[in-house]
N, C-alpha and C positions, 0 to 999 in steps of 0.2 A: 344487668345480668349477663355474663358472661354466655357465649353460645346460646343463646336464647334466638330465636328467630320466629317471627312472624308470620303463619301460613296464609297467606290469601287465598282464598278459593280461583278456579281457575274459570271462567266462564267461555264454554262456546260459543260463538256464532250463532245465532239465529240460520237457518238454514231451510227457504218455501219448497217444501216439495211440490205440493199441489194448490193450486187457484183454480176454483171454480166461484162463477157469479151466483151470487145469494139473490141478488136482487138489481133490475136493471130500469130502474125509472127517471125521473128527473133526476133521480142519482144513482148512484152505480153503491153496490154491496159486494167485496168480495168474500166470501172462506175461504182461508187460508190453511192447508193442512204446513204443521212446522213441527223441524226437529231440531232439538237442543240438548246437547247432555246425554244424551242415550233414551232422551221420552219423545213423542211424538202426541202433539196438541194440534186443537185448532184454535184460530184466533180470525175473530170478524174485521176486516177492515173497511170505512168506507171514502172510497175514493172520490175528492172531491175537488183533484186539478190542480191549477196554479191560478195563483188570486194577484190583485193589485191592487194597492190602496195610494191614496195622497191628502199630505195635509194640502191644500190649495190656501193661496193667500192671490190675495188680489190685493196690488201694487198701489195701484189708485184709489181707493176707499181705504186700504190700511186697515183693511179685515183679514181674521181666518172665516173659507166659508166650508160650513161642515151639513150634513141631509142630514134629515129626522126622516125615519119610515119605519114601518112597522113588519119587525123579524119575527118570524118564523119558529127559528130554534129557542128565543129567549122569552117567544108569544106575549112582546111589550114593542110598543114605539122606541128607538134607540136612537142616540144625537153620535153621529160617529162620520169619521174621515167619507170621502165617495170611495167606493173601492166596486170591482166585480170580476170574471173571470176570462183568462187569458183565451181566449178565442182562439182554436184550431188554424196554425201558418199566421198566428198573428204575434208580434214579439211584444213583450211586457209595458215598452214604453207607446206603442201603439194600442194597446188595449188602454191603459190609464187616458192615456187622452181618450180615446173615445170615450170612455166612461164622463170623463169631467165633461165632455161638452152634453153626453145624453142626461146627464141628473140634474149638472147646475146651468148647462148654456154657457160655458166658458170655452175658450183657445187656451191652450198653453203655451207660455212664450215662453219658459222655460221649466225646464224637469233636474230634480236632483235625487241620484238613488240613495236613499237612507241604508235599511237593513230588509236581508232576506231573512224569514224564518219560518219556522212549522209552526203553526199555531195550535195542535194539540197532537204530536205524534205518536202516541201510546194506541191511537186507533185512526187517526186519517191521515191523508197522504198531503192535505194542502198545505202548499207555501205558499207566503205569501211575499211578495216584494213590496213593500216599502217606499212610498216618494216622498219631495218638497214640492211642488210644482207653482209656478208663479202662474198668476194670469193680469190680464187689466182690464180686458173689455168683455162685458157678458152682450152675447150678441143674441140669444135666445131663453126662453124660458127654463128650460130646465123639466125638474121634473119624473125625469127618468120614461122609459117606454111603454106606452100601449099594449103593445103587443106579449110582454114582459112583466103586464100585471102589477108595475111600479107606480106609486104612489109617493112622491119625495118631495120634504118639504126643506128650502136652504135657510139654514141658520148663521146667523153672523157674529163672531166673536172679535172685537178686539182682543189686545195679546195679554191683558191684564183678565178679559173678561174670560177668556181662552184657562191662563193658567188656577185662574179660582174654581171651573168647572171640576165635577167630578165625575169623570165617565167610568160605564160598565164594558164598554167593550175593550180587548186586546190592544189591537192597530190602534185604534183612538187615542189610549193610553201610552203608548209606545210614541206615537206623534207629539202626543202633547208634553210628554218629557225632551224628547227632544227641541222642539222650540223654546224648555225652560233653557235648557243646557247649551241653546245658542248666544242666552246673556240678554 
């Protein structure tokens, strides 16, 4: 059709006027007053940092080792990557190790950064970054912390036992594509 043209609507920017905390406990709540378009709304966010995860494989048994523990938000025991949160003046690849040695009792002898993402940003602020992490020697139980209320049990997968599972969580899922797609 001649001079015919397609109008796409034009979208503003999001635009936070105001933050104030909704709620400050083991996790943070904010209200967000926002302007968009000529309206002004509010919108809950809740802020939940920056996360790490790792498939680990451990070189010498020629396992993936992945924790069973029992979450929270999905109020079921879950089989998923170790992962936890990026600790204040601590950098992402320092937080994954420490995490890998508090849950499974491993070293890393080596780290590879997969992918960063949001894992649901329609309402929280968490990234997550993404590892491969090698290990070979478990030199402690594992487990996860005392202190931490962590109760984690390590499961072992070979890569064939690995790629037949079927996980519910995110990062899990995301891991375990990737190890198909490394062949």
């Amino acid at each position: 059709m001649a001079g015919y043209t397609l109008a796409l609507p034009i979208f503003a920017l999001m635009e936070i006027k105001k933050r104030e905390t909704a709620y400050d406990g083991y996790f943070k709540i904010y209200k967000l007053t926002v302007a968009q378009n000529g309206h002004t709304f509010t919108r809950e966010q809740f802020d939940r940092g920056t996360a790490v995860a790792a498939m680990v494989y451990d070189t010498e048994k020629q396992l993936y080792i992945l924790t069973r523990q029992f979450r929270v938000g999905s109020e079921s025991e879950l089989v998923e990557v170790v992962a936890g949160m990026v600790d204040e003046g601590e950098s992402p690849e320092t937080s994954i190790a420490r995490e890998i040695e508090e849950e499974i009792g491993y070293s890393v002898d080596s780290l590879q950064h997969l992918h960063t993402f949001y894992s649901s940003p329609g309402g929280t602020t968490e990234k997550v970054l993404l590892y491969y992490a090698e290990v070979s020697h478990q030199h402690a139980e594992g487990g996860g912390k005392d202190d931490e209320h962590e109760h984690i049990e390590l499961v072992s997968y070979t890569r064939e036992e690995l790629l037949k599972e079927s996980f519910t969580d995110a990062k899990t899922i995301i891991a375990q594509q990737w190890v198909q797609l490394q062949g």
